[in-house]
Biopython code that builds the backbone (N, CA, C, O; Angstrom):
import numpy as np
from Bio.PDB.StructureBuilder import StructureBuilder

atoms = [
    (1, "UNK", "N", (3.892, -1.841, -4.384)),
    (1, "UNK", "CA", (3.678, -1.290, -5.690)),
    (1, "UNK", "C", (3.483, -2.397, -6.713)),
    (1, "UNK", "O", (2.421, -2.397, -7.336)),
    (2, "UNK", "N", (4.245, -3.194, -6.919)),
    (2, "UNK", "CA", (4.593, -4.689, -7.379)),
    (2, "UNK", "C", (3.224, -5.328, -7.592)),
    (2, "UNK", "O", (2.792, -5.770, -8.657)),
    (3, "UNK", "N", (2.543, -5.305, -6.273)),
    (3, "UNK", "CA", (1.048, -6.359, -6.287)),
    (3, "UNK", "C", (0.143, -5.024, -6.428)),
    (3, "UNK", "O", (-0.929, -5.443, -6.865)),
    (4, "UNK", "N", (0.038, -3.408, -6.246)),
    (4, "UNK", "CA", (-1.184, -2.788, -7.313)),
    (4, "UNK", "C", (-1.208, -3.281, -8.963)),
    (4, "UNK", "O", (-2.165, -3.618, -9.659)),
    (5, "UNK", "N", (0.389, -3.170, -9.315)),
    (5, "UNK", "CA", (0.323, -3.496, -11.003)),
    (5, "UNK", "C", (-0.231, -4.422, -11.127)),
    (5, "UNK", "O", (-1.377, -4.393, -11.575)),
    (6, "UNK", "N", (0.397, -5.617, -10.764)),
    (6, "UNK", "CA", (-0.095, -7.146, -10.942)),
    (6, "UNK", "C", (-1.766, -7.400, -10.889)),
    (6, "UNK", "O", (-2.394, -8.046, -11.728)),
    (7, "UNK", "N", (-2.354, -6.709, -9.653)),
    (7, "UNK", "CA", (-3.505, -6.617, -9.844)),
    (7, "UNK", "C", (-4.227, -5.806, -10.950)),
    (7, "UNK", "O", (-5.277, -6.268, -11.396)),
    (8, "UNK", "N", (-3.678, -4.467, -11.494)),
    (8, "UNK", "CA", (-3.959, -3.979, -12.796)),
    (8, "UNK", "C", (-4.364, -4.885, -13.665)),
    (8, "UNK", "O", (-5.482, -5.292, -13.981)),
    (9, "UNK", "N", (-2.941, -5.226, -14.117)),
    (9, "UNK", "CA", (-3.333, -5.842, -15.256)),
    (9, "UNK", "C", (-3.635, -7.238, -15.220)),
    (9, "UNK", "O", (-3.170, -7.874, -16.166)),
    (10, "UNK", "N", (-4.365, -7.951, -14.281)),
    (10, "UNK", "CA", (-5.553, -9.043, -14.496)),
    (10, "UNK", "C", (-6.355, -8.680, -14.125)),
    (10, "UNK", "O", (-6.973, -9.371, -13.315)),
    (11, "UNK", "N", (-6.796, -7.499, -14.449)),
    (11, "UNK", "CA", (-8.018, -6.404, -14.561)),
    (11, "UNK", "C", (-9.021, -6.272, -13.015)),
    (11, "UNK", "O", (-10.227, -6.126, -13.211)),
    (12, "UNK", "N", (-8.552, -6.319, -11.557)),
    (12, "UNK", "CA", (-9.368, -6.442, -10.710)),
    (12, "UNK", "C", (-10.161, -5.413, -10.531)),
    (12, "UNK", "O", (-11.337, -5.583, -10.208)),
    (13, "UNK", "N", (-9.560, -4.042, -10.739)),
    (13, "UNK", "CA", (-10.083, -2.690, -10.984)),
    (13, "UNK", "C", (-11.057, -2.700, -12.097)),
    (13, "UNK", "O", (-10.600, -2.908, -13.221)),
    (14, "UNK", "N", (-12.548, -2.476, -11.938)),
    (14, "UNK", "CA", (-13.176, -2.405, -13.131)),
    (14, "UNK", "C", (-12.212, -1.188, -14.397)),
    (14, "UNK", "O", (-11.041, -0.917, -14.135)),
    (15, "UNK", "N", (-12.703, -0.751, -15.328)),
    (15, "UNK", "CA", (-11.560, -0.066, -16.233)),
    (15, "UNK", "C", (-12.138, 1.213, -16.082)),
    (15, "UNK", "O", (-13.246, 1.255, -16.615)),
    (16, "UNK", "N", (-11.767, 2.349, -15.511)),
    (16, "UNK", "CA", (-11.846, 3.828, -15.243)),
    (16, "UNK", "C", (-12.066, 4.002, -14.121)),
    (16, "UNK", "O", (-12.420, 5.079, -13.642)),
    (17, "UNK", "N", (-11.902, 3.022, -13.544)),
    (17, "UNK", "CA", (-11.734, 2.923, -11.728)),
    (17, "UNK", "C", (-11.069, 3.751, -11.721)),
    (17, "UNK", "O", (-10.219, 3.877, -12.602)),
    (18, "UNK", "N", (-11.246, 4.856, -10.453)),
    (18, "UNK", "CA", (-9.728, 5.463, -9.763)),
    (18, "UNK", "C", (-9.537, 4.979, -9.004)),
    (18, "UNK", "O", (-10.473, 4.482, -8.377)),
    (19, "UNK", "N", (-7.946, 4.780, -8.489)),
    (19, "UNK", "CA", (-7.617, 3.825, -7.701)),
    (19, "UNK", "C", (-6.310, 4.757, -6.649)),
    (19, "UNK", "O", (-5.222, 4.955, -7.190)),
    (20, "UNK", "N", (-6.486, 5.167, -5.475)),
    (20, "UNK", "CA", (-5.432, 6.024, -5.286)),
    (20, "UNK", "C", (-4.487, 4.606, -4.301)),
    (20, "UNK", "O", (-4.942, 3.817, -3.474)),
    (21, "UNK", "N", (-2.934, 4.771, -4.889)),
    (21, "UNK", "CA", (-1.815, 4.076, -4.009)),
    (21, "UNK", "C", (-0.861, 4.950, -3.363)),
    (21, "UNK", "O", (-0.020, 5.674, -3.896)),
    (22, "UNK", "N", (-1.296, 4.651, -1.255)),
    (22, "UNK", "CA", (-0.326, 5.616, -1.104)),
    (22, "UNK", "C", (0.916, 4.836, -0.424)),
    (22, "UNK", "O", (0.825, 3.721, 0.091)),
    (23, "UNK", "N", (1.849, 5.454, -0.493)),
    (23, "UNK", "CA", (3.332, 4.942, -0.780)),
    (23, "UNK", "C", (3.478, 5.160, 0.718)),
    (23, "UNK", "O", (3.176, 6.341, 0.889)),
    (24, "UNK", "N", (3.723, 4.729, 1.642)),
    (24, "UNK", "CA", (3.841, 5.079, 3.400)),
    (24, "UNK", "C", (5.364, 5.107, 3.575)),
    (24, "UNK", "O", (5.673, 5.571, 4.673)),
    (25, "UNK", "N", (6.719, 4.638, 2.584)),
    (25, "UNK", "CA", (7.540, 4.576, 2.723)),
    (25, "UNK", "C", (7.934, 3.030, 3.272)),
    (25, "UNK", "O", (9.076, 3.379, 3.569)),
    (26, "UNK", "N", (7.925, 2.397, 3.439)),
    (26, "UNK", "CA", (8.174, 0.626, 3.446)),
    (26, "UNK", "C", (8.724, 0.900, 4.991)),
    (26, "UNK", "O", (8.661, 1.931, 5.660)),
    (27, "UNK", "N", (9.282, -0.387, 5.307)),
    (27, "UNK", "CA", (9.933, -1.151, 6.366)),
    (27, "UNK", "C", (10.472, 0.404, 7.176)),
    (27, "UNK", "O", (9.810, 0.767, 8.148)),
    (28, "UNK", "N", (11.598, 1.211, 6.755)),
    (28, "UNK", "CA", (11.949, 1.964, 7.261)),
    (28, "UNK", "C", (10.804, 2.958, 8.265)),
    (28, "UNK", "O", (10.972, 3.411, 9.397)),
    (29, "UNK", "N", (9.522, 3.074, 7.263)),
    (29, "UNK", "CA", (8.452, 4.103, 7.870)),
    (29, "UNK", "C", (7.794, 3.831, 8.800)),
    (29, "UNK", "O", (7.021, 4.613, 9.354)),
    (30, "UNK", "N", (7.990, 2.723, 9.104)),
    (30, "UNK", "CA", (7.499, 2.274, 10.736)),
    (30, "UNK", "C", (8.017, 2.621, 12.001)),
    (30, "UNK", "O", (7.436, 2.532, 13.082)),
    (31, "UNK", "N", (9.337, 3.085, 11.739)),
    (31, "UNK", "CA", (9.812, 3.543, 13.137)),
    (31, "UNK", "C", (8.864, 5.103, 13.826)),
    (31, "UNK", "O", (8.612, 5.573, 14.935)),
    (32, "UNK", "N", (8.559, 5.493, 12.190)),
    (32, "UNK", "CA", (7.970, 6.560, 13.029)),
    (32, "UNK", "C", (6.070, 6.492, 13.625)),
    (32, "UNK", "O", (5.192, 7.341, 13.778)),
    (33, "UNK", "N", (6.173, 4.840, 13.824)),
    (33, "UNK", "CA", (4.874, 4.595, 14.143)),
    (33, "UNK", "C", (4.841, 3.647, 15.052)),
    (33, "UNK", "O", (3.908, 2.872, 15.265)),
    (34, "UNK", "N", (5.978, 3.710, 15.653)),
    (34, "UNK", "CA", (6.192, 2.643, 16.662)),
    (34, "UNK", "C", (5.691, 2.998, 17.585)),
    (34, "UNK", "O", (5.916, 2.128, 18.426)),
    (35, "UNK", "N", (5.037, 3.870, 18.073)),
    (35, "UNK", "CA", (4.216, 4.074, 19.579)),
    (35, "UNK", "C", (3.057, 3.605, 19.353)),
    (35, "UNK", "O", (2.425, 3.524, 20.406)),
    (36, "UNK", "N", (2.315, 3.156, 18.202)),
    (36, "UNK", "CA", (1.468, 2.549, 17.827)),
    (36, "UNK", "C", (1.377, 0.986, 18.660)),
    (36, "UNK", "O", (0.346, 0.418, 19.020)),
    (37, "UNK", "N", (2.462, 0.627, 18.787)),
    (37, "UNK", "CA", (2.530, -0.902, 19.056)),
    (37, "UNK", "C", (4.067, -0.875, 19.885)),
    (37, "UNK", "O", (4.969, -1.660, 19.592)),
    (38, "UNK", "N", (4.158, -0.082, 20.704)),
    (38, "UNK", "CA", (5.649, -0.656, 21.348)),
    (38, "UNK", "C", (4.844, -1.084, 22.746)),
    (38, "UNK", "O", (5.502, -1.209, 23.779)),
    (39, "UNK", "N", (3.683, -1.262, 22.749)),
    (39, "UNK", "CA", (3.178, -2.280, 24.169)),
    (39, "UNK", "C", (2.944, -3.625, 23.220)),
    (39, "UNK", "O", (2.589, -4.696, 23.713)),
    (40, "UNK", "N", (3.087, -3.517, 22.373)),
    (40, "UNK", "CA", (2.084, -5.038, 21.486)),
    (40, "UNK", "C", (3.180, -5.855, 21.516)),
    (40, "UNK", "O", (3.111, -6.997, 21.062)),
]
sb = StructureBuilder()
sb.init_structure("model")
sb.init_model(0)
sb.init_chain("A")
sb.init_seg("    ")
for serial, (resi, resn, name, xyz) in enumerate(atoms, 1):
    if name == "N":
        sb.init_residue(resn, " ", resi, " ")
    sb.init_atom(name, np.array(xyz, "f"), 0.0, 1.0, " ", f" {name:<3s}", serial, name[0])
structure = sb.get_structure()
């Protein structure tokens, strides 16, 4: 979330960009994606 703002406001988004941020739930939300990579 931290580095969308940061990028905001030193304007990387032209201005009326929509910009959708989706939130996946951090560190914790990976367990439920661990079959993704439990051979890796």
């Amino acid at each position: 979330m931290q580095g969308l703002i940061d990028l905001t406001k030193k304007g990387f988004f032209p201005e009326g960009s929509k910009v959708l941020y989706a939130h996946l739930g951090g560190a914790p939300a990976l367990n439920g994606y661990s079959y993704h990579y439990k051979d890796g």
